[in-house]
C-alpha positions, 0 to 999 in steps of 0.5 A, spaced: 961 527 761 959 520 759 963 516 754 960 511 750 964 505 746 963 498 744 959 499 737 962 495 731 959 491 725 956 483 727 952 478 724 945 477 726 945 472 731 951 475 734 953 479 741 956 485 742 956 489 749 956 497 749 959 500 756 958 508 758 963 511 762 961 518 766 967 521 767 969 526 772 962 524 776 962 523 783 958 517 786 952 519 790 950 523 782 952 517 778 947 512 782 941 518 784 939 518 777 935 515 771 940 512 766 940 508 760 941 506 754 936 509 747 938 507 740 936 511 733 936 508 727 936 512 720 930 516 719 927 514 725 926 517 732 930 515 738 926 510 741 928 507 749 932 500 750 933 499 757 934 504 762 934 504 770 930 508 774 934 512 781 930 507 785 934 500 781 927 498 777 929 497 769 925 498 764 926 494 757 924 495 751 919 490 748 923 489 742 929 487 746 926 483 752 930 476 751 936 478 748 939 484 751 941 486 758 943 492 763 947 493 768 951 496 771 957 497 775 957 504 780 964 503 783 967 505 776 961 509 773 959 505 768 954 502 765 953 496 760 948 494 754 950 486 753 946 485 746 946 478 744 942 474 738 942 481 734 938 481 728 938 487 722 933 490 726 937 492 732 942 496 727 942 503 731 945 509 733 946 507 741 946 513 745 947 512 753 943 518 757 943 520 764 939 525 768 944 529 770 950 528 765 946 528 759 947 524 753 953 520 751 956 520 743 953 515 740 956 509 738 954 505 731 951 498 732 950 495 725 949 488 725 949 484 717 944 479 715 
């Protein structure tokens, strides 16, 4: 089960960071898979922000390169979205995913002009 929190309301330049814990995961699953983090804001669809592959590459998305950062920490399962310099833009659903685990909750990241 993945747990997703960190989400709040900020002011554009602001940071937040998102953490998503997989919990009842065993370590060998956590690190063998593809895991990340996507977004969703309204009336759009989930689009992908940065994610790690089995192998350790991270892939981001262009809209973020710059500004947020992914990582992860595999000894407590979790895995981090450290956010910074948000802008109106960045206001989402943030959803973490994992191959196995599926998809966390969703924490909501609004950030005020």
């Amino acid at each position: 089960q993945l747990q997703a929190s960190g989400g709040g309301l900020v002011q554009a330049g602001g940071s937040l960071r998102l953490s998503c814990v997989a919990r009842g995961s065993i370590l060998s699953t956590f690190v063998g898979n593809n895991m990340g983090w996507y977004r969703q804001a309204p009336g759009k669809q989930r689009e992908l922000v940065a994610t790690f592959s089995s192998s350790g590459t991270i892939q981001y998305a262009d809209s973020v390169k710059g500004r947020f950062t992914i990582s992860k920490n595999n000894s407590r399962k979790t895995v981090y979205l450290q956010m910074n310099n948000l802008t109106p833009g960045d206001t989402a659903v943030y959803y973490c995913q994992h191959d196995t685990f599926g998809w966390g909750q969703g924490t909501l990241v609004t950030v005020s002009s």
